[in-house]
C-alpha positions in Angstrom: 12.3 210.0 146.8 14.2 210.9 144.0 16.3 213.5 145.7 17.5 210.7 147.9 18.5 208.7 145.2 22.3 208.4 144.7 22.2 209.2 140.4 21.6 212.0 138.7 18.3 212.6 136.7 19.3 213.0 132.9 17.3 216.1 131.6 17.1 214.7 128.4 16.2 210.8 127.6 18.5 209.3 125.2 18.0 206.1 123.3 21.2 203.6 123.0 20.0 202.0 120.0 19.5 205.0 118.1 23.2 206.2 117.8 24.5 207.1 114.3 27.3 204.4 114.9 25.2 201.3 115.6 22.2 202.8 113.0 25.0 202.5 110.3 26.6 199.3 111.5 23.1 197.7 111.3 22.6 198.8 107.9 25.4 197.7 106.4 25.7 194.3 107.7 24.3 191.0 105.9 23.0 189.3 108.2 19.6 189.1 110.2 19.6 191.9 113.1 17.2 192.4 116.0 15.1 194.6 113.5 14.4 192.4 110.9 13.8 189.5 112.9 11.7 189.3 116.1 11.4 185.5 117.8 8.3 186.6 120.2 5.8 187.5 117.3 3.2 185.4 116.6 4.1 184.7 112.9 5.3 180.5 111.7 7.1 182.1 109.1 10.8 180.8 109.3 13.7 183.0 110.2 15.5 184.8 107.9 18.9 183.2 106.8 21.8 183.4 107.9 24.3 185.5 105.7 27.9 185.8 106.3 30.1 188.5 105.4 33.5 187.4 103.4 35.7 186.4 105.6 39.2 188.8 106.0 42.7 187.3 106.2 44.1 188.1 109.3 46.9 190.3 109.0 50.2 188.6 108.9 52.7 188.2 112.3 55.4 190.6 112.0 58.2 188.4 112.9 58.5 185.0 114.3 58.0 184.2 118.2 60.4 182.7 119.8 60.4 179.1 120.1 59.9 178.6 124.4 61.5 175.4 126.0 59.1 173.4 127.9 59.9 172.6 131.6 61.6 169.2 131.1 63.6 170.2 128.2 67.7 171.2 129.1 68.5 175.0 129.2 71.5 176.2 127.6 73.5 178.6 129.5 76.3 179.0 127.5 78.6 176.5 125.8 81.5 177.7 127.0 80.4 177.3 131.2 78.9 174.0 130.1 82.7 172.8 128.4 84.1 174.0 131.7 82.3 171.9 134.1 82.8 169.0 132.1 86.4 169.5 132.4 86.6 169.8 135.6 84.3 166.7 136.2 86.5 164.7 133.9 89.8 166.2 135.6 88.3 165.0 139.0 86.9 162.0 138.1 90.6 160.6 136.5 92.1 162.4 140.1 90.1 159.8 141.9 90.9 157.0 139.7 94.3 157.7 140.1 94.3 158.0 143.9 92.3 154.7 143.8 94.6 153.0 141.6 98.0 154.4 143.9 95.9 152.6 147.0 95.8 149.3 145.6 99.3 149.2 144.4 100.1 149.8 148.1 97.5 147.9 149.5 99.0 144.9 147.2 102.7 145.6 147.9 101.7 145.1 152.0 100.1 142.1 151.3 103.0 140.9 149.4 105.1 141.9 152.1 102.7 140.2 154.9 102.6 137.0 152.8 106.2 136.8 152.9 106.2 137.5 156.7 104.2 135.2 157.9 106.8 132.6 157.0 107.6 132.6 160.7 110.9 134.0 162.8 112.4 130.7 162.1 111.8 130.1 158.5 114.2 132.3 155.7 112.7 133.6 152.4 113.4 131.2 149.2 116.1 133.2 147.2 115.5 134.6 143.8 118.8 136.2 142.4 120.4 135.2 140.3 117.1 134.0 138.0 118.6 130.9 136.8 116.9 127.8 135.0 115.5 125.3 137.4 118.1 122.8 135.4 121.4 124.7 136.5 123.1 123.3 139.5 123.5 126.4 141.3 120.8 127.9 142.5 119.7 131.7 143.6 122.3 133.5 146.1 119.9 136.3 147.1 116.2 137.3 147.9 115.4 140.5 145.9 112.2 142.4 145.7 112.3 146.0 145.5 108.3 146.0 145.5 107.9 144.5 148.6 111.2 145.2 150.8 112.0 148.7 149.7 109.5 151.4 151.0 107.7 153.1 148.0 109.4 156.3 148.4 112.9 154.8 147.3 112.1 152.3 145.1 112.6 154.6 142.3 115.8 154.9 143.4 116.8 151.8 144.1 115.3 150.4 140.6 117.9 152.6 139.3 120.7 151.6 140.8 119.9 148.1 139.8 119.7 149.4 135.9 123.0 151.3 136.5 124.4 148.0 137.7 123.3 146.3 134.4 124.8 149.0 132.4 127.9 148.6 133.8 128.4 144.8 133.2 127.4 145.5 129.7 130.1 148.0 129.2 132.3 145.7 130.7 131.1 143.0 127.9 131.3 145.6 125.3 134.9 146.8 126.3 135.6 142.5 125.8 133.9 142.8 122.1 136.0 146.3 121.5 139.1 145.0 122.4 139.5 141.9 120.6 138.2 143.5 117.6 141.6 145.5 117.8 143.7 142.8 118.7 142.1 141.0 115.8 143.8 144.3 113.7 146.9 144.4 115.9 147.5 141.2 117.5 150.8 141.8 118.5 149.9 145.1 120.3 146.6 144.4 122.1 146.9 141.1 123.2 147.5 142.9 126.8 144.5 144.8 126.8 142.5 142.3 125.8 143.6 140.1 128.3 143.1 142.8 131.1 139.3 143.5 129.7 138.2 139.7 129.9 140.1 140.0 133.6 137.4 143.4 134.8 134.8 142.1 132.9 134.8 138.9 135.3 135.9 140.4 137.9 134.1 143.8 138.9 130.7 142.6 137.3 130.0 140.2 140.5 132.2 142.5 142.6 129.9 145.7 142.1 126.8 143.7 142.6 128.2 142.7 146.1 130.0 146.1 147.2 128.0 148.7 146.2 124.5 147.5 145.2 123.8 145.2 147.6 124.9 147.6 150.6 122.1 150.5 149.3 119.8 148.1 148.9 120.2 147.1 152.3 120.6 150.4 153.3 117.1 151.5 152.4 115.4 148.2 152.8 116.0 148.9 156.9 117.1 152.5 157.1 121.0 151.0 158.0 123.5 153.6 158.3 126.6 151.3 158.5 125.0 150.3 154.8 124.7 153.6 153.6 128.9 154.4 154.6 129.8 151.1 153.0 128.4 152.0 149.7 129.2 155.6 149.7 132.9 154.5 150.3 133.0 151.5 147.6 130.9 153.6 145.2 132.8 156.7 145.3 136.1 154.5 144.3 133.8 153.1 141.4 133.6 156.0 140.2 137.1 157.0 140.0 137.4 153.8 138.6 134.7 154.7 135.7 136.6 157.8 135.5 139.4 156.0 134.4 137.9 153.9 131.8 136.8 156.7 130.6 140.2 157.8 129.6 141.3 154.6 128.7 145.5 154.3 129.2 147.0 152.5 127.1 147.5 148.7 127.8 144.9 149.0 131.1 142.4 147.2 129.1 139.6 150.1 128.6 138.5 151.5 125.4 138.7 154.6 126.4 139.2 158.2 124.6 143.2 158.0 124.1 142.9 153.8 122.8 140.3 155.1 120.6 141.3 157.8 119.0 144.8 155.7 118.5 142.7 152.8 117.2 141.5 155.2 114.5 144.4 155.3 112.5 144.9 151.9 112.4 141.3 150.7 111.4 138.4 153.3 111.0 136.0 150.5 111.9 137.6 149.3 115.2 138.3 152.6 116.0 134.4 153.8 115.6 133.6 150.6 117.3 135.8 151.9 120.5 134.2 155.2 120.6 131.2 154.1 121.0 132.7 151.9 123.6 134.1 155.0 125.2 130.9 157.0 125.2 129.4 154.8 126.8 132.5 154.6 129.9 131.7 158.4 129.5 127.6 158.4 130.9 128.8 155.3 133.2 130.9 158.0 134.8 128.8 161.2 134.2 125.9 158.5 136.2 127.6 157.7 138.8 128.5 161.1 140.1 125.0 161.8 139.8 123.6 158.6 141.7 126.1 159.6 144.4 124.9 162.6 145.0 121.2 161.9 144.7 121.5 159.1 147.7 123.4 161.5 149.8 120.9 163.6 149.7 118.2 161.3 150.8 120.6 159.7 153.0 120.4 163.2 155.1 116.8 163.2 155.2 116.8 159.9 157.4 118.0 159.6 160.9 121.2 157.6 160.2 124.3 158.9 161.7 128.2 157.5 162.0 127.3 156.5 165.3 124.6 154.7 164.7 126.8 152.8 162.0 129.2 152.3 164.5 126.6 150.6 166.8 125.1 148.7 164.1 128.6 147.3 163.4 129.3 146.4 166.6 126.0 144.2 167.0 126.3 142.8 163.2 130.1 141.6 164.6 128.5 140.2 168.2 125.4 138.5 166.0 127.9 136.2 164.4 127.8 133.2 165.5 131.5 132.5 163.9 132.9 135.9 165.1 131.6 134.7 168.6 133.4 131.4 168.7 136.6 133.0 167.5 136.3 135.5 170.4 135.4 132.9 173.0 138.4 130.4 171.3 140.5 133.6 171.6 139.8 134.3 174.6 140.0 130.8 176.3 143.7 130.4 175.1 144.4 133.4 176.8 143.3 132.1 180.0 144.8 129.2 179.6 148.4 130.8 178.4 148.3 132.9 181.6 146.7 130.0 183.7 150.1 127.9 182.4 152.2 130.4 182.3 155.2 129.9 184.9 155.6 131.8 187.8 
């Protein structure tokens, strides 16, 4: 059978046990080996005891391991990519409120504006301009909202002219203060001027409001072309008249450059005092030109034309209920001249 068999027949029989390896490990150990102590013999005397070698320190870690992040603890991928997302978050985050914020400005401004439509075809807005005190016996001429009857996209613009308007009637006031503090130096000389500056400052302060404001803000509130050539042709005589007063002739009644350096020799104070009034005649003028040229260019991004102005003029005149009767009066004594005319 055994030359069937699958493993070899060792010649020589060797013993495990006996090799010089495990013979000296025995030997030297301490404690109780398979040798020395047998648990199958027959003896009651008690094993031998159990001695340990000394124990050795185990030799010490080379360098530190590195500390590993459990699952649930945050990676860090780099402070710099972590700084960036947080940026653009942030930077998104204050786009949207933004955008958010722009929408219920405009969502507010057309309710405003529906509020004060639903008065009803028949039914006129309650005037708020002039803002006077409810005990003065005039009341408001004009309704005035920019916020609600000027489209968003030129209410800038129009809030400006407004401003301009108010810088102009305190120029006006200022040229008044100027020019009586010279004729308090030379009364016999500036009496005049004075005079004259009292006479613009009441007259182009309301006159301004009603030529040249009031037409461009009718203009943009409803896109009128006949508007828009009104106050480029009042407005480009205001400035020549800014232009003017900027100069300041003699005995015109502007504190202009010439009146002010004269002022200067005869009082350093007044004259200083007119300067400053003429500086200010100066970026009235230098704003103007600029404000002109501004609304003409949005003027030709609408659709207004002079023919359109022309046709808006034409049923502005025919809408009149006074220009009507004085057509129909005209023409009834007409007829009637002919009619009883002789033949």
């Amino acid at each position: 059978m055994s030359k069937y068999s699958g493993f070899p027949e060792t010649m020589d029989e060797q013993n495990p046990f006996q090799d010089p390896a495990v013979t000296q490990h025995s030997s030297n150990t301490g404690y109780a080996t398979l040798d020395l102590y047998n648990p199958f013999e027959s003896t009651t005397a008690p094993p031998p005891p159990y001695e340990s070698t000394s124990p050795t320190a185990p030799p010490a870690p080379s360098q530190t391991p590195p500390n590993k992040t459990t699952p649930t603890e945050p990676r860090n991928y780099g402070s710099y990519n972590s700084q960036t997302a947080v940026n653009a978050t942030t930077a998104e985050l204050l786009k949207k409120q933004e955008e958010l914020e722009k929408k219920a400005r405009e969502l507010e401004r057309r309710e405003r504006e529906l509020e004060s439509h639903s008065l009803g075809p028949g039914a006129s807005r309650q005037n708020n301009w002039p803002p006077l005190p409810a005990f003065c016996p005039v009341g408001p001429c004009f309704y005035q909202d920019i916020n609600v009857e000027i489209t968003q996209q030129f209410q800038r613009t129009v809030t400006i002219m407004y401003y301009f308007w108010m810088f102009c009637a305190a120029t006006l006031l200022f040229n008044v203060v100027s020019s009586l503090a010279m004729f308090c130096v030379d009364p016999s000389g500036s009496g005049v001027g004075l005079g004259l500056a009292i006479l613009w400052a009441i007259l182009f302060t309301p006159c301004s409001f009603l030529c040249w404001y009031r037409p461009v803000y009718k203009a943009f509130r409803s896109d009128s072309s006949f508007n828009f050539f009104l106050f480029f042709f009042i407005f480009f005589a205001q400035v020549i008249v800014c232009v003017i007063m900027t100069i300041g002739i003699p005995g015109w009644g502007f504190s202009g450059w010439i009146v002010s350096l004269a002022a200067m020799k005869h009082n350093i104070p007044v004259g200083a005092i007119m300067m400053i009034n003429a500086i200010f005649f100066t970026a009235q003028a230098a704003m103007g030109v600029v404000m002109l040229k501004k609304i003409h260019s949005l003027y030709r991004q609408t659709d207004a034309s002079f023919q359109k102005a022309q046709a808006e003029f034409a049923t502005g005149v025919m809408s009149n209920q006074a220009v009507r009767q004085a057509a129909v009066n005209v023409a009834a004594n007409a007829a009637q001249g002919s009619f009883n005319a002789p033949r």
